[in-house]
N, C-alpha and C positions, 0 to 999 in steps of 0.2 A: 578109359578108352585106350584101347592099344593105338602103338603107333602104327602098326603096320594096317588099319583103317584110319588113325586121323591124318597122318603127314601127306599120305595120297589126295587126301579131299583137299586137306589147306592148297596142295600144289594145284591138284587140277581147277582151283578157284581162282588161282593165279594166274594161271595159264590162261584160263577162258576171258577172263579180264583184261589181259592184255591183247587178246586175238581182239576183241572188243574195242578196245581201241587202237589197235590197227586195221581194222576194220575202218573205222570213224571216221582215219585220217583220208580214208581213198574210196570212198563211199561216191562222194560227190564227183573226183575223176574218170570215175570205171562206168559214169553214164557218157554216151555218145550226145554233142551237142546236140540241140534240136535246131531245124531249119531257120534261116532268119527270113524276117519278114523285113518290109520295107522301112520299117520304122522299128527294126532290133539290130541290135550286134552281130554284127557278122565273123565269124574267127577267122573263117576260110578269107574275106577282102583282108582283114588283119594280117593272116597269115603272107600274103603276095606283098603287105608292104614289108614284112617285118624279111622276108627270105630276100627283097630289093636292097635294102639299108645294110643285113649283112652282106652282101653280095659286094660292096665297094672297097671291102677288108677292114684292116684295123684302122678305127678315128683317131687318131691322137691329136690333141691342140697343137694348130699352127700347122697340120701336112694339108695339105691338097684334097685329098680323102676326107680328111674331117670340116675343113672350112671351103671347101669348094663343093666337091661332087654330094656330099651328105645334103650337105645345105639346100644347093641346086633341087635334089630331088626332091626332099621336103618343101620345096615352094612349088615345084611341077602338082607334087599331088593338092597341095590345098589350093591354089589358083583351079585345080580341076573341080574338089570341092566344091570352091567358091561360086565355080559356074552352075551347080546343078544345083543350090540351094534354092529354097522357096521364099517366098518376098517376106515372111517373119520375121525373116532375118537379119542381119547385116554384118558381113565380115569386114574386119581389118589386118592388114597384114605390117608387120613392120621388124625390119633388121637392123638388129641392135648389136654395135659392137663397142661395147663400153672398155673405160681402163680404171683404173681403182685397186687397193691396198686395204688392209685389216687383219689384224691380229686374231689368233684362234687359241684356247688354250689346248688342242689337239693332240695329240702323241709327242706328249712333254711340253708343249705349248711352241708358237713359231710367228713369225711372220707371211702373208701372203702377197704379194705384187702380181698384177695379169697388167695386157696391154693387148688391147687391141680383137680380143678375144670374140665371140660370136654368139646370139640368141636369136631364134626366127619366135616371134611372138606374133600369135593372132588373135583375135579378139570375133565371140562370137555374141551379140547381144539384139535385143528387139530393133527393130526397124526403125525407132524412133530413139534409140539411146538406153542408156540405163546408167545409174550414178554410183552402183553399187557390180563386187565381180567376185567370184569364186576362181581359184589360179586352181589347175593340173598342170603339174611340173614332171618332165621325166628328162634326162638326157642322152646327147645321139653321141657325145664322143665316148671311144672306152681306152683302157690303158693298151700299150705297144703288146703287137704280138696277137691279140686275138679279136675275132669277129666281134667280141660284143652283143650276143644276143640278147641273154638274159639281162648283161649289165652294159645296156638299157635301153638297147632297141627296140624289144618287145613291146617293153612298156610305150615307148612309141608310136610303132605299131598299134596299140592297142588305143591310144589317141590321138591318132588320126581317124580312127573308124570312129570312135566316138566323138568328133567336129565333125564325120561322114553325118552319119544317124543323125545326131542333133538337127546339122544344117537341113535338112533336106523334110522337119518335121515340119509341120500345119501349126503346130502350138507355140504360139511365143511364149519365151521366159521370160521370168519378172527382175533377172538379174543378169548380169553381162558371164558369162564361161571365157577364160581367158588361160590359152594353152602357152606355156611356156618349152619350147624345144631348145632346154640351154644346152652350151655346146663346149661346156668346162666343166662338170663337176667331179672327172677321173682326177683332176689337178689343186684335188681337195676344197671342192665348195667353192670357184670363184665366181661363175655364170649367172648361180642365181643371186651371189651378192651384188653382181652389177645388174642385176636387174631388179631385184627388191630396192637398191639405192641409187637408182639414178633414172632408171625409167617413168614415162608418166603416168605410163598405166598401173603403174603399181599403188598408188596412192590409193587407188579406189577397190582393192580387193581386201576382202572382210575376210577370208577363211582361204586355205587351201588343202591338197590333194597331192602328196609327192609319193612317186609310183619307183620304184627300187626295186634291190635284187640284191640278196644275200646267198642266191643258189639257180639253181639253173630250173625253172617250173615249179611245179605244184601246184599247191594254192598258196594264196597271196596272203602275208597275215601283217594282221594289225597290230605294230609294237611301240608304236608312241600315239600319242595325241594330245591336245593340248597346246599351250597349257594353261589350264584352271577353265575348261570351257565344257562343260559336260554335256550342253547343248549337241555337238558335235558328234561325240557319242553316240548320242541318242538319235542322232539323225543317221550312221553309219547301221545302226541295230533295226531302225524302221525300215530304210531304202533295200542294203544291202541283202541279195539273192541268198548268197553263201557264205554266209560270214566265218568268220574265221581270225579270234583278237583275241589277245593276250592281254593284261596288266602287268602280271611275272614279266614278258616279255622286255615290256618300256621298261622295265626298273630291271630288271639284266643291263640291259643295252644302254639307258643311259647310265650306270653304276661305271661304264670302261672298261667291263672285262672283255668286252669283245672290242678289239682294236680295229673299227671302225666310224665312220661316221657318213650324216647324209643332210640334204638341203633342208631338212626339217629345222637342225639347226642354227641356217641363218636366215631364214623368214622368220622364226621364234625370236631370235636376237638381235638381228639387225631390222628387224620391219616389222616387230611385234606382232608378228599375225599367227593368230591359230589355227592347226590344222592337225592331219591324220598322215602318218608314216604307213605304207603297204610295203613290202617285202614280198618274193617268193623265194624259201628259206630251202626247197628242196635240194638233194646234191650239188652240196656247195663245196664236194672236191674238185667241180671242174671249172668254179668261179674263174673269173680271172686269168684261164687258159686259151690255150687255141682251141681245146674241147667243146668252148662257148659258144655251139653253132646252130641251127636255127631249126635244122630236123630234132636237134634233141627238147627242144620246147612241145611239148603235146598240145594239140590243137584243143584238146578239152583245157588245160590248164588258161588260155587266149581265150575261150569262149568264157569260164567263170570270171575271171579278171574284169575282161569286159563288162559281162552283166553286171557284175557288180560295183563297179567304178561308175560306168553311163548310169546306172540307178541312183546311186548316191549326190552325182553330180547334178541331176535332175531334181531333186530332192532338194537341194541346197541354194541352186537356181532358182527355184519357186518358194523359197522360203523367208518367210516374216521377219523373222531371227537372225539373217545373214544382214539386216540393214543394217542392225542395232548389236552386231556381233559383241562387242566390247558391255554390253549390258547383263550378259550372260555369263561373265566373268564372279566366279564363284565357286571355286575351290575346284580337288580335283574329282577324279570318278573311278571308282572301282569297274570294271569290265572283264568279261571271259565268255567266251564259245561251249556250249555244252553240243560235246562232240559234233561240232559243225553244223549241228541242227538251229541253235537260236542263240542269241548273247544275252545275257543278263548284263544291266549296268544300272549303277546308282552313285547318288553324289558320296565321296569320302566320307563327309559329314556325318553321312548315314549308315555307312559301315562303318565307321568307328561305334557309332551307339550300338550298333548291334553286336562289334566284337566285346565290347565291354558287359551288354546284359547277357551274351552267352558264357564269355569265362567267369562272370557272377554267379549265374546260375549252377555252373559245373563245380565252383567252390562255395557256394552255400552247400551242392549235394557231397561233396568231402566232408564236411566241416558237422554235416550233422549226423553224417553215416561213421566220422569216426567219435562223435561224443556220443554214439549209442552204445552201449549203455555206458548212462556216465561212468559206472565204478571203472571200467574197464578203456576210458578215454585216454587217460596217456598212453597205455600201453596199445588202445589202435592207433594211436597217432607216432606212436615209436615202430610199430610193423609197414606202416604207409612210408613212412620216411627210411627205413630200411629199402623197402623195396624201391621207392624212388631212386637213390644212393645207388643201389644197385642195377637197374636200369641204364641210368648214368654210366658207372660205372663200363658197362659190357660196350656202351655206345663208344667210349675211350680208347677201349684196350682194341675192338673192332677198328676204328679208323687209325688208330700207329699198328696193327697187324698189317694193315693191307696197306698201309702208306709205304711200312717197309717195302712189302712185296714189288711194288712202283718202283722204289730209289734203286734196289737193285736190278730191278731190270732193267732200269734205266744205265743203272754203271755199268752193263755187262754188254750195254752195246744193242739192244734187244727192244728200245722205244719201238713202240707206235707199229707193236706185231698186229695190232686189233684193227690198223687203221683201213686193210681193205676186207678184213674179215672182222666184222664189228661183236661177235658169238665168242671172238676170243678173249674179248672183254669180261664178257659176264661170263664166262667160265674159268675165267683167271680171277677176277676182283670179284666178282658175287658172290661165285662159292666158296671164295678164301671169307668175306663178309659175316656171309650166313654162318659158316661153321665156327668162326670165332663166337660170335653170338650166342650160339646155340651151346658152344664148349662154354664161358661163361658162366650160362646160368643153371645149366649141369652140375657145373660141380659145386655152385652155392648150392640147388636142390640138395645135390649126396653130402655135404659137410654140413653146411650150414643150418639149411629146413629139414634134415634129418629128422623122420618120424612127427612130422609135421600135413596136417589135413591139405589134402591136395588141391579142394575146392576153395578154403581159404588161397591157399596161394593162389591159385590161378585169380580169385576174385579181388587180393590186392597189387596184382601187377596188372590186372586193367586198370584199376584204380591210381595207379601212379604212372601209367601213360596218360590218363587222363588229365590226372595232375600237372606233368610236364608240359603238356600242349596248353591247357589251360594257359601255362605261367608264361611258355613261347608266346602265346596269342596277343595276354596281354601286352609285352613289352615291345611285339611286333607295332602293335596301333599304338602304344605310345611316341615310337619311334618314325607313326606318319605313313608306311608302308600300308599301302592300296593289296598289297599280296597278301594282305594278314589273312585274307576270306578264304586263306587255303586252310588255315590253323580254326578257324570256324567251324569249317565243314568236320574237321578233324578233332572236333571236339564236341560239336549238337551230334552228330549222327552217331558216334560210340556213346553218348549218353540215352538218347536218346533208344537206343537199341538194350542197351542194359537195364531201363527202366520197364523196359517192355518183355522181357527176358529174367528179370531180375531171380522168380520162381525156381527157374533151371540152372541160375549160378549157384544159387543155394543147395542142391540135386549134389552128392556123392560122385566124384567123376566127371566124365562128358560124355554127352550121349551123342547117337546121330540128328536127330533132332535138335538138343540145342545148337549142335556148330551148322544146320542148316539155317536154324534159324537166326544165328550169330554172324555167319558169313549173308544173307541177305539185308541183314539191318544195316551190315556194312558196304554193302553193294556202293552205293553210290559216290563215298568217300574214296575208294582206292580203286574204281576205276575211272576218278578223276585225275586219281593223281598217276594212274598209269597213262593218262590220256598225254597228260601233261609232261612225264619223263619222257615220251616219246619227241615230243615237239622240241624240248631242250636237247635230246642227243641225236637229232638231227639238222638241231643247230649248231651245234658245239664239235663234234668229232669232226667235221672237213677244217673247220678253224684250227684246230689242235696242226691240221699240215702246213697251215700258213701263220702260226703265232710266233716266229723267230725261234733261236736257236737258245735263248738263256730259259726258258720257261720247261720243267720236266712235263709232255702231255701226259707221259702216264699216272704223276702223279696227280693230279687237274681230274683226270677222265675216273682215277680210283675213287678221289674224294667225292664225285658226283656221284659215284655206284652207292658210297657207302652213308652218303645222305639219304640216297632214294632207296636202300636197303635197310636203313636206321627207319625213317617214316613208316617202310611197308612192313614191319618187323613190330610195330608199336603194340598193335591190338592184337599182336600175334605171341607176343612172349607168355601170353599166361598160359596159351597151349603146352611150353614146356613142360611147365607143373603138372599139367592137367594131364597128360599122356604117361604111361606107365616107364617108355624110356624113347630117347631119342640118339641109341647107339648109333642105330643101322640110319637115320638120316646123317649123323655127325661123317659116319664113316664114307658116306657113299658122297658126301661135298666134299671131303678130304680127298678122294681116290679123284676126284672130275679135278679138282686144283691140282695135285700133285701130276698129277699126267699133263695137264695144261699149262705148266710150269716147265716140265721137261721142256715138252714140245717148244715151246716160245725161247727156252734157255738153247735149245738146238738150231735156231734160223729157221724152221720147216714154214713159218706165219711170215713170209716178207712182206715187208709196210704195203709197196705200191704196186699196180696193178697197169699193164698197156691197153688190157682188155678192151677192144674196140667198142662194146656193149655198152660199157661201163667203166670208163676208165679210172684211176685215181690216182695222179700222177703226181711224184713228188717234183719238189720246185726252186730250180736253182735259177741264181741272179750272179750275170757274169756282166763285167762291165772292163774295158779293156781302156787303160788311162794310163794317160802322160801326165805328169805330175814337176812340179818345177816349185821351188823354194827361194826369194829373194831376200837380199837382208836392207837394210836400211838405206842403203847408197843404190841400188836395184839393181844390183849382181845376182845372177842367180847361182846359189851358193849347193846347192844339190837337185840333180833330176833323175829319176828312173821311169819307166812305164815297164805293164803289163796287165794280164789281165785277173781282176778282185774277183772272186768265186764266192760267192752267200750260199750256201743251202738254207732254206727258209724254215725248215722245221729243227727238232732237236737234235737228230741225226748227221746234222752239216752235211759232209759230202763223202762219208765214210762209205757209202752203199756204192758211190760212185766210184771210187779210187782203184776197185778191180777191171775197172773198166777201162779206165786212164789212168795206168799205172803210173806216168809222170807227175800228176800231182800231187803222189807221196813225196818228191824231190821239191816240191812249193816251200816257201819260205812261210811263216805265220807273218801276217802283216805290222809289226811293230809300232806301238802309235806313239806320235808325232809329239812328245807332249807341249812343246812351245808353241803348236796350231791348235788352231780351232778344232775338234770335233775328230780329233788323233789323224789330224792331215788327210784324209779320208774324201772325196768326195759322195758325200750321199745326196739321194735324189731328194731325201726326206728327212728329218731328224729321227731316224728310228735303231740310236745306233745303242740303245739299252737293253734292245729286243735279242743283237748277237753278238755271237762268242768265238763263232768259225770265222775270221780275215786270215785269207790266203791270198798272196800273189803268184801268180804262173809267169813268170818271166818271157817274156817274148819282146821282138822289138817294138820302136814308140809309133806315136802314131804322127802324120802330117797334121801341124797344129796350123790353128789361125789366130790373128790377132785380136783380141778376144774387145781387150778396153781399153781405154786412154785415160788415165789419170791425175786431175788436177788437185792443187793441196794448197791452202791458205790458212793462216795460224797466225794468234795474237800471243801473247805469255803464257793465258794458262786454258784458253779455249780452243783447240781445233778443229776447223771445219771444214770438213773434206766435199770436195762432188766429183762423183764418178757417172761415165757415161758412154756406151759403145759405143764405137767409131764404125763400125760395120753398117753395109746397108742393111738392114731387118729381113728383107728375104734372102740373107745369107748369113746372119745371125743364127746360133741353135735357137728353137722354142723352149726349151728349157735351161735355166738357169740356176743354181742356188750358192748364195751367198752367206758367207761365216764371219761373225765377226768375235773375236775378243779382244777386249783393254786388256791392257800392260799391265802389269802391278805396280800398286797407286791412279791407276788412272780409272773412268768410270764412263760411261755410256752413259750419257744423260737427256740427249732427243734426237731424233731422226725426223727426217721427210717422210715416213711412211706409217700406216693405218692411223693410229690415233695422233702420233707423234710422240707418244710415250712406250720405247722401248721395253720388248717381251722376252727374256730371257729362255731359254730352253733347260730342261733337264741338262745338272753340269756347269752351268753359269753363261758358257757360251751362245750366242746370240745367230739366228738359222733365219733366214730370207729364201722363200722359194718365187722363182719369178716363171710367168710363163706366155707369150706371146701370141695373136691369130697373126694373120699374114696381114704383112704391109706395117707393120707397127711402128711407131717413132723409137726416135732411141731412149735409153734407158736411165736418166736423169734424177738420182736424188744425192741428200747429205744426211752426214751424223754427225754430230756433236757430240765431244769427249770433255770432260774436267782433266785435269791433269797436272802431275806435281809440276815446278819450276827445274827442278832438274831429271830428265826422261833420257840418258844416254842411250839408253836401251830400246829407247822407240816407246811410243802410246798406246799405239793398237796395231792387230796384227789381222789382218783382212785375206777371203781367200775367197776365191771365184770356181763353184764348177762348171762345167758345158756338158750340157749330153745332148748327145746325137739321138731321137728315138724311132726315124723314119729319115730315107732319103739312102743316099751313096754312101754319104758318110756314118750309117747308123753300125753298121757292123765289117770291123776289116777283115781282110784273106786270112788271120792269125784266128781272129775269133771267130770267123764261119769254120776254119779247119778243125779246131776244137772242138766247138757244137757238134759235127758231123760226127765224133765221137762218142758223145753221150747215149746211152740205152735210150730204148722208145719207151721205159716206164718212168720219163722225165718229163719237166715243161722246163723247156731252160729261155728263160728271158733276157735276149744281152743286146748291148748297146755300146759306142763307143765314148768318153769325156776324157775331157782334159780339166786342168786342174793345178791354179796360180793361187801359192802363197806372196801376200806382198807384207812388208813391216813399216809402219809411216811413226 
């Protein structure tokens, strides 16, 4: 077959396949909700609480806004609830503002302290009681700076209309619904640790619901669950309207490549209870902006959430299995959405027997196709293995072509041209991809299989994709991974198809018929997995503008091209052979890259976007600190302040410097190396993730007296207690605290989480503390071992303060600077101070 008939069919197969499922993903959005009844979800009431909640501005723990006025409302509308519910029912209300500590192994691992912090819990159960509860968790604070819609009002929103509906139904449940509104989880998980370990209600919940936001709408999807509770599953696959759940997803996400986390993991570990992770993963450029605002949530995205949350909830409520949760315990569960329409799930157990009797199958059908005929058996089994090797091979030389093509774009200044035009991706890294690929086995065809039967080749490089998946499949289920059902499908259905075809491989050439009937057997296989590339690169490329400055995105975002290019490439490379020549495709990927390379090598593709439609704004973190160093006698021995400048993606703040030509004249921030955490006040331990520290010099800021310090010491133990002196409502709400031992000396226990000391990436030891209002003061000790002779001092202790709300959150220096910045930025800033002490 010529190429200029097959390369068109393979493309337009492609094509249609992916229209298909993008089609899939917005299928279920592009319908108009339908009216609610008295006893449905309503998005429109959803909607009035979720545009009220944004409406108070940004939450952050300890302001007014988040512990007053959020609160406030959230008890106006459920006391309003509460009245119009029907006698089945009986609510409880109760505000909970617990204090508590715990270790997380989290972005390098750290320590957590809260005080005083806030939960509004209600409790929705039969009129006579219930002994047993299902938790919906979502929360109302979000980080400085933006409304919070997606992350996590909506979700809110969305439960309360769902305590609406329930309350107000005729049918009692057989189990208690128990809505948790915690009012800390921006401050990394503390809310619902004090509420899974201290509250009473929490004893009696068997399963939960934690409702998230990794983007701004869509649909909601399901990326953890768990763990070892398949029940669960299967209760999300029965109830749920519109499902939409991943397995790849949970094993992306809990794997840490996505540097995040959510309340899933401390009801999982701290309160052993199982449950189900929901996210909406859409435009996750304008997560965590002031972009986050309540019109950009579409009312159809609030109606599905709903249905499907209140269904599952229901479902869980009335169920047998919610008593006896902990019975149900038994391994994990494979799960996935085929195309939004219905989920398939089964216990691991059972897809491991199935991975194992398919790559069996696939290698008996090697195994005897190459000893036929015997005489001729090594030399098929040296042609299979050829062509494997060299499959391999093209896979190699494809991902270092296009890795290159990443590192230099990246050294040339040119990151993250694709990131508001995502077309520049895959015409920059696909076609560089495919062409390598295709140049590869070109020119083994013209050297190598010179004057060699074109049907054999084409019929042993399916055969050695076959192969390869086969031997991925198996190592995938040995290695436990619930994702191996992708390398499944990728291996029954091209067999599968071949056996059924087998006549036409054996056929001189390629006809149109066989690649019609070649591209149907494979229908279902690849556009799963286009269903599925779609879902991860619309996970992934907003992350790519928020993963720090040390991580190259372009090369991150090529390697995913050239996997998802490797996969779609599998059942495709025998076409090479099979085609008379593949000049004119070779030539016409080369001319789309080589122009798309200029272009990107030129600036024409700027990363970020102000577009009010659609914005993608890149993301600087500006903190404006006074900074003080004492030595052993508590002289303070050096101070400077001004203002620390982060760009949070790869690009630091190079885009911005034509803008604020001043902070070419910025000092690099030199680190500290006798402090904790290069002298540095960070909000978080996240100082692996950058590489851009600039100081703007400006002057300091009016400090307050932050702590008062007491020191008690025997020979070779010292026991320090530290503790504010400030009244708490004029205390910052955020804190964090560094600590490291001296050399020879050693950190051996604190007063805080477990009371065994958690090191961080580095050695250095990271306390983040964080307040509601009114809180007592801040009270603990650590114990050091230590040599008999320490001239040098034990440990060397350092305090941040950040401002993140109030007068003191931003001064004249750093508002006059922000005033600067282009509008294709989110610049997040705040004021701290920052006390090294040496004991």
């Amino acid at each position: 077959l010529s190429e200029a008939r097959g390369a068109p069919l393979v493309l337009l197969y492609l094509l249609g396949l992916r229209a298909l499922a993008q089609v899939s993903h917005r299928q279920l959005l592009s319908q108009p909700p339908a009216a609610a009844g008295p006893r449905d979800f309503s998005a429109s009431r959803a909607r009035e609480y979720l545009d009220n909640l944004t409406a108070i501005g940004p939450r952050t723990v300890g302001s007014p806004e988040n512990e007053v006025l959020a609160v406030n409302y959230l008890l106006e509308q459920i006391r309003g609830i509460e009245r119009e519910s029907t006698d089945a029912h009986k609510i409880s209300v109760d505000i909970q503002r617990p204090t508590g500590s715990f270790s997380i192994d989290f972005l390098g691992g750290f320590t957590s302290y809260y005080a005083n912090i806030t939960n509004v819990v209600v409790k929705l159960e039969p009129r006579n009681g219930a002994e047993h509860a299902v938790l919906s968790n979502c929360h109302f604070d979000s980080v400085p700076n933006t409304p919070g819609a997606s992350d996590d009002a909506v979700s809110c929103a969305v439960m309360l209309e769902i305590l609406n509906t329930l309350s107000k139904s005729s049918e009692s449940l057989q189990h208690a619904v128990i809505f948790l509104f915690n009012g800390a989880e921006e401050n990394i998980l503390q809310a619902s640790h004090g509420f899974i370990t201290q509250h009473e209600w929490a004893k009696s919940i068997r399963a939960f619901i934690n409702l998230e936001a990794a983007g701004v709408g869509g649909k909601e999807l399901v990326f953890q669950t768990g763990p070892e509770n398949p029940w669960l599953v299967q209760a999300y696959v029965v109830a749920a309207k519109h499902p939409f759940a991943s397995v790849v997803a949970q094993e992306i996400f809990q794997s840490g490549i996505i540097p995040a986390d959510t309340d899933f993991r401390i009801y999982r570990d701290f309160g052993n209870v199982p449950g189900i992770d929901l996210a909406f993963i859409e435009n996750g450029y304008i997560y965590h902006t002031e972009y986050d605002t309540s019109d950009r949530i579409l009312t159809d995205s609030i109606q599905r959430a709903g249905d499907n949350i209140l269904a599952v909830l229901k479902y869980l409520a009335t169920s047998e299995k919610l008593a006896k949760s902990f019975e149900y315990r038994h391994g994990n569960v494979v799960f996935f959405d085929i195309l939004g329409l219905f989920v398939l799930a089964y216990p691991a157990r059972v897809g491991t027997i199935m991975n194992y009797i398919t790559a069996a199958i696939a290698f008996f059908y090697l195994s005897k196709k190459v000893l036929q005929p015997k005489p001729r058996a090594v030399h098929n089994l040296k042609k299979l293995l050829t062509a494997f090797s060299l499959t391999l091979t093209s896979w190699v030389c494809t991902l270092v072509a296009v890795l290159l093509v990443a590192v230099f774009v990246s050294f040339i200044g040119r990151a993250l041209s694709w990131y508001t035009h995502f077309y520049v991706s895959v015409s920059l890294y696909g076609t560089a991809a495919a062409a390598t690929l295709i140049l590869v086995h070109m020119l083994a065809k013209k050297f190598f299989y010179k004057n060699v039967n074109e049907h054999f080749l084409g019929d042993v490089f399916f055969d050695a994709s076959l192969m390869i998946w086969s031997i991925v499949l198996a190592v995938m289920t040995q290695m436990g991974l619930c994702s191996a059902f992708i390398c499944t499908l990728w291996v029954a259905f091209p067999l599968l198809t071949k056996l059924m075809i087998h006549k036409e491989f054996s056929q001189k050439g390629a006809t149109i018929k066989f690649i019609v009937m070649y591209m149907l057997g494979m229908f279902v296989p690849y556009l799963y997995v286009l269903y599925l590339s779609w879902t991860v690169f619309e996970m992934f490329t907003p992350v790519m503008g928020r993963s720090g400055s040390e991580i190259p995105p372009d090369v991150v975002l090529a390697g995913f091209i050239v996997i998802f290019t490797m996969i779609l490439s599998s059942y495709f490379i025998n076409f090479i052979y099979l085609v008379k020549s593949t000049k004119t495709t070779l030539v016409a990927l080369t001319s789309v890259f080589v122009v798309t390379l200029v272009l990107v090598c030129s600036g024409i593709f700027f990363p970020y976007s102000s577009d009010a439609a659609n914005p993608k704004p890149k993301r600087v973190f500006l903190q404006h600190t006074s900074r003080r160093f004492h030595d052993l006698d508590g002289n303070v021995v050096k101070s400077d302040s001004g203002i620390w400048i982060n760009g949070f993606d790869y690009n630091g703040i190079s885009h911005i410097t034509p803008h604020v030509p001043e902070i070419n004249d910025t000092i690099r921030t030199p680190c500290e190396e006798q402090a904790p955490f290069c002298g540095l006040p960070w909000i978080l331990p996240v100082h692996f993730m950058f590489r851009f520290l600039r100081i703007f010099r400006v002057a300091g800021l009016h400090r307050r007296k932050l702590a008062a310090v007491a020191v008690s010491h025997t020979t070779i133990i010292l026991r320090a207690k530290f503790h504010s002196t400030q009244e708490a409502v004029n205390s910052p709400s955020h804190m964090s605290l560094y600590v490291r031992p001296r050399v020879g000396s050693a950190l051996s226990r604190w007063s805080l989480g477990d009371g065994m000391p958690v090191a961080s990436l580095g050695g250095d030891y990271f306390v983040f503390y964080s307040r509601g209002l009114h809180a007592a003061p801040w009270h603990f000790w650590v114990e050091l071992t230590a040599p008999e002779k320490h001239s040098d001092g034990i440990v060397s202790l350092a305090i941040a303060a950040h401002y993140f709300f109030g007068e003191d959150q931003k001064s004249p220096q750093l508002y006059a600077l922000l005033e600067r910045f282009p509008d294709w930025t989110f610049s997040s800033g705040w004021s701290c101070t920052y006390d090294l002490f040496v004991f």
